[in-house]
C-alpha positions in Angstrom: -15.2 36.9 29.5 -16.0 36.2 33.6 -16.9 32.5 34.6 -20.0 30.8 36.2 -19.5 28.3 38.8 -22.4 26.2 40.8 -20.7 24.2 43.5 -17.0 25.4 42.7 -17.5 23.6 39.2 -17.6 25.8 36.1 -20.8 26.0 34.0 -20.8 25.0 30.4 -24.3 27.0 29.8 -27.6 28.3 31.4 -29.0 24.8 32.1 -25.9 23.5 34.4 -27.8 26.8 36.8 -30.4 24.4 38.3 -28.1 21.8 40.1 -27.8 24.5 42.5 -32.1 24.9 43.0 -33.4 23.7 46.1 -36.8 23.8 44.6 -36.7 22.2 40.8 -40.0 23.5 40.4 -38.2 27.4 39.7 -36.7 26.2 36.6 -39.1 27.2 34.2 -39.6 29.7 31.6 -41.6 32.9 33.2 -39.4 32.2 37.0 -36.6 34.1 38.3 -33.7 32.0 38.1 -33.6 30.5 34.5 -34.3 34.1 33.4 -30.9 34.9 35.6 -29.0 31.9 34.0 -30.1 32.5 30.8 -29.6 36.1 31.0 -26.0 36.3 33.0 -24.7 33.5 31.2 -25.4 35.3 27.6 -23.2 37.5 28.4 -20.8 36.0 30.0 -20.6 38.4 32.4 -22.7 41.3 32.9 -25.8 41.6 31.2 -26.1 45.2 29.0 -28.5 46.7 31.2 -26.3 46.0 34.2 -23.6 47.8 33.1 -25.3 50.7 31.6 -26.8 51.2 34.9 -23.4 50.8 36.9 -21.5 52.9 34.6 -24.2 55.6 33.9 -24.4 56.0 38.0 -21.4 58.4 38.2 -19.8 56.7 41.2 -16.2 56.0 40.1 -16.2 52.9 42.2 -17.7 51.5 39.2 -15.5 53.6 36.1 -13.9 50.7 34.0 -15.3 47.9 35.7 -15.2 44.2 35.0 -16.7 41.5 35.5 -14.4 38.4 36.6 -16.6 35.4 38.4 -19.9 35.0 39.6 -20.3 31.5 42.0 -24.2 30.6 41.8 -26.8 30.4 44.5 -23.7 31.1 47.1 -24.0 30.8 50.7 -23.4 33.6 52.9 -23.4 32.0 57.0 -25.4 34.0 59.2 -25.7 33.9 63.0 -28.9 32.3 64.4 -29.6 29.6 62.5 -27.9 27.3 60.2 -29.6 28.1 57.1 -27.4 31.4 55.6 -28.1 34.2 52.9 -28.4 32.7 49.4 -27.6 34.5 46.8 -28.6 34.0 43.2 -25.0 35.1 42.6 -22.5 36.0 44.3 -20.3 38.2 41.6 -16.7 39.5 42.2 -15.7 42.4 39.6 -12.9 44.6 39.7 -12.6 48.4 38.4 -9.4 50.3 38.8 -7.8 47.9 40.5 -10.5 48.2 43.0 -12.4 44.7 44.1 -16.0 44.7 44.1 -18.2 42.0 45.5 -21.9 42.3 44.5 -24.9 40.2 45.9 -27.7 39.6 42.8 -31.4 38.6 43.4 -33.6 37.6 40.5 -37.1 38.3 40.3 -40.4 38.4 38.8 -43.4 38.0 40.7 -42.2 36.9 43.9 -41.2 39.4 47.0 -38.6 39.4 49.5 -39.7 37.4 51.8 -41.8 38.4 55.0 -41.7 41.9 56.4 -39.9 42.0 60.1 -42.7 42.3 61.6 -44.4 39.2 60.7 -40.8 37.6 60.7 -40.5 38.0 64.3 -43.8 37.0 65.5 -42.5 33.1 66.8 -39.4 34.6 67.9 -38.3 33.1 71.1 -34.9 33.4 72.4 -34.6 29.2 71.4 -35.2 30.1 67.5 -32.3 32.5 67.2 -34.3 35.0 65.1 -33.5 37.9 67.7 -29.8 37.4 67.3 -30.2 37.6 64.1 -31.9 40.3 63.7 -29.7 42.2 66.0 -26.5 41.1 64.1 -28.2 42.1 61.0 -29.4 45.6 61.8 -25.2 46.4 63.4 -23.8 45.1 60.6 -25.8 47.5 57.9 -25.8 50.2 60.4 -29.2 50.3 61.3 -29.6 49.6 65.0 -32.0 52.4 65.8 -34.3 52.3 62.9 -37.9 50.9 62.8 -37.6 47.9 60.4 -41.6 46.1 60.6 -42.2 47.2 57.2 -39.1 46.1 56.0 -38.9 42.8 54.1 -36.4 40.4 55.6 -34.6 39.2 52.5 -33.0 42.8 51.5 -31.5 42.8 54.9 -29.7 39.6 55.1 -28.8 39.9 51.3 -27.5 43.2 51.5 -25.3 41.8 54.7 -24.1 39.1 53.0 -22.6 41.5 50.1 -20.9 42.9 52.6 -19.7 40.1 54.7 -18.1 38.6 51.6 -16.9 42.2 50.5 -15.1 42.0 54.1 -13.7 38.2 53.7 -12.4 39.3 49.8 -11.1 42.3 50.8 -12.9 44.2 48.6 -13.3 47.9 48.7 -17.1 48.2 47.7 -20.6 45.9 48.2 -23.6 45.9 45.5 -26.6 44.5 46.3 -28.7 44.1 43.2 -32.0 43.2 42.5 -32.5 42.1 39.0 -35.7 42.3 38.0 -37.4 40.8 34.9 -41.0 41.9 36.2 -41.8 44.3 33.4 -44.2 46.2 35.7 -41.8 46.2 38.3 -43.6 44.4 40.6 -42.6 44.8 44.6 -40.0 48.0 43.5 -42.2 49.8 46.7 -40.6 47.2 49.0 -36.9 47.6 47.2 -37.5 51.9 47.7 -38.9 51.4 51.1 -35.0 49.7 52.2 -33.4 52.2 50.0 -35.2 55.1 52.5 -33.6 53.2 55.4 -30.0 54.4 54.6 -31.4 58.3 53.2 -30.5 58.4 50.0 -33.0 57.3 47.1 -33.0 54.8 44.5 -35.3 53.8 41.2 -35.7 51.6 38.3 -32.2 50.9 36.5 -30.1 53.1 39.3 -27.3 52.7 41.6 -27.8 54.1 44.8 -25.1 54.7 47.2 -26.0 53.7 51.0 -23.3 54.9 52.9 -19.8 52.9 54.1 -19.7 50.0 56.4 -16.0 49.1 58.1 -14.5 50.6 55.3 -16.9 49.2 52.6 -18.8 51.7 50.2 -22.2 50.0 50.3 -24.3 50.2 46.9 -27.6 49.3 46.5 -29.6 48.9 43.0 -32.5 47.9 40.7 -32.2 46.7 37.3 -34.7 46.1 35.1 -33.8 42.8 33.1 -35.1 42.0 29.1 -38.3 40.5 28.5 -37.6 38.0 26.2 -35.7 36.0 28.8 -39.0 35.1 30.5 -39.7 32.9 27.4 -36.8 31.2 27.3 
């Protein structure tokens, strides 16, 4: 069975999830991250539908994989401002003797954020947002591509899967959206970054976006049980 930790401590259950929350506000039955924590922590490691989806991908990056820790609402730092990438969790599996670092976002109902072009509209040189972006678009290989539409939080999540894939020395980077929006609410936004890297992704599939320094980058979108928005 993998561990939890928030804050380098290990969890005892689901409800030690919020100390991490900025906003306490999201721990509630029907939002993202209790859903997560109640979900992840059930099975104490990956969820079923995780797994099916991984292992029914046919990528043998993911043949026999494990799950080993996930570290909660982990910081990834960024250039250009102080505040980094937070992700929901920050998991580190291994399959084959491979390492595998993987980035998961909850959802429901909320998006990812602004797209890049609204994002960039107070911009100056002073806020640091162009330096960002610019880091951000190198380091997923993207420097020539027409990002507007794109929402900003798939881009600095799916850098930060591979940043920490690079500082663990892992071999492959997931990032994966988690999604217990029944009606998969704001999968255009997820498919639209998925077209950025030309391959194509969908509901409860891996997708494989190409290798970054050496990392084989993985994107996906599962599709999370129900009954944990009533939890």
């Amino acid at each position: 069975m993998g561990k939890f930790f928030v804050r380098s401590k290990e969890t005892t259950g689901p409800e030690d999830w919020q100390v991490g929350l900025e906003k306490p506000a999201h721990w509630r039955p029907g939002k993202s991250a209790r859903a997560l924590a109640y979900c992840w922590e059930q099975a104490r490691g990956f969820p079923p539908e995780v797994l099916v989806a991984l292992n029914s991908s046919g990528f043998p990056t993911f043949k026999d994989i494990h799950f080993v820790r996930g570290d909660v609402e982990f910081e990834t730092a960024l250039p250009g401002s102080r505040r980094g990438s937070q992700s929901d969790i920050l998991v580190q599996a291994i399959s084959d003797s491979s390492l595998i670092t993987m980035a998961i976002e909850g959802k429901v109902e909320e998006g990812f954020d602004k797209s890049i072009g609204s994002w960039r509209l107070d911009a100056t040189h002073r806020s640091g947002k162009p330096d960002r972006l610019n880091f951000l678009k190198k380091r997923l290989g993207l420097p020539g591509q027409d990002l507007r539409h794109i929402r900003y939080q798939l881009l600095h999540r799916t850098a930060s899967a591979l940043i920490e894939a690079e500082r663990f020395g892992a071999s492959a980077a997931v990032m994966l959206v988690h999604s217990f929006s029944q009606c998969d609410k704001h999968l255009e936004d997820y498919l639209a970054f998925v077209d950025l890297f030309e391959t194509t992704g969908n509901v409860d599939t891996v997708s494989h976006a190409g290798n970054r320094n050496g990392i084989d980058l993985y994107l996906a979108w599962v599709r999370g049980e129900e009954r944990f928005l009533h939890i």
